[in-house]
N, C-alpha and C positions, 0 to 999 in steps of 0.2 A: 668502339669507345663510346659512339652517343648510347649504344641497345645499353652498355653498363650502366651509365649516367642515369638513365631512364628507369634502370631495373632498382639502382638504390634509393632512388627520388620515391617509387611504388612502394617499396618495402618500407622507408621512414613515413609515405602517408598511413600506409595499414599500421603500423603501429601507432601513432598517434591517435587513432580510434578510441573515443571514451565507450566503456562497455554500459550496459542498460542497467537500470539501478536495481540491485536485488536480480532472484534468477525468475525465469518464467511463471515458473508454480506458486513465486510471492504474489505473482501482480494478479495470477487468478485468484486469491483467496480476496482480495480488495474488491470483489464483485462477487465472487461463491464465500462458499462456507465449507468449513472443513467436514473432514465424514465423523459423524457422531448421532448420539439424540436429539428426536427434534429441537426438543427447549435451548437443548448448547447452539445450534445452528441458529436459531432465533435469534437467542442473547448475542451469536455471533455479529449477526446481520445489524444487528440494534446498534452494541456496542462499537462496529466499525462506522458503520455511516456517523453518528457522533464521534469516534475518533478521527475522522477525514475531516468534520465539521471545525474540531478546536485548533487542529496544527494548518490547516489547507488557508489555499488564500481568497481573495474575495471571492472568486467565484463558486469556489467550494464551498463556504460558507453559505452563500445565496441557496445553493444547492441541495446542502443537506443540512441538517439540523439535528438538535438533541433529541434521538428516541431514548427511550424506557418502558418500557410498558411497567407499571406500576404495581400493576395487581401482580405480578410476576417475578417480582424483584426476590420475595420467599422463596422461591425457587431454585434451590440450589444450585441445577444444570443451567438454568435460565442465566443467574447472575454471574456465574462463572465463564461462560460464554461470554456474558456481554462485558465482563472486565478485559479479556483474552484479546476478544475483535478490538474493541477501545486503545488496548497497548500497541498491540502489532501493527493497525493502521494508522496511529497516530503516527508513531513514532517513523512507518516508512513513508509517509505522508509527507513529514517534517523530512526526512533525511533526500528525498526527493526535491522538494522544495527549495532546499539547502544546495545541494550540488548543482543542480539547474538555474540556480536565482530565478524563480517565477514571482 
């Protein structure tokens, strides 16, 4: 009777398990870059550390900041990258933030 008691206490803690936010391969792109041309990977790289920079909390902020490289903004591959990284990291950045309260 107690091994029962024990065995459905185990199975209601494993379920009560919050899973990790987004799946593995999101939280590598918040540090890599997806596979493409250099410029996209740049503009990637640009565009997320400034989206981690507007939605993150103080210390992300402190941390990173708004890149752009300027002269690069014509760039077609360049700026579409860096809109791309800007949405995706912002916004798991934000939804991260959100479910955790940091």
């Amino acid at each position: 009777m107690i091994m029962r008691l024990f065995a459905i206490i185990f199975i209601f803690l494993l379920a009560s398990c919050k899973p990790q936010v987004g799946a593995i391969w999101h939280q590598d792109l918040l540090t890599g870059s997806p596979k493409g041309p250099l410029m996209f990977r740049k503009g990637w790289k640009d565009g997320c550390d400034t989206g981690k920079s507007a939605s993150g909390n103080h210390m992300q902020k402190f941390y990173y900041k708004f890149t752009q490289q300027h002269d690069l903004v014509s760039n077609e591959e360049y700026y579409s990258g860096w809109k791309v990284g800007w949405t995706f990291c912002n916004r798991y950045v934000f939804r991260m933030l959100q479910r955790y309260e940091f």
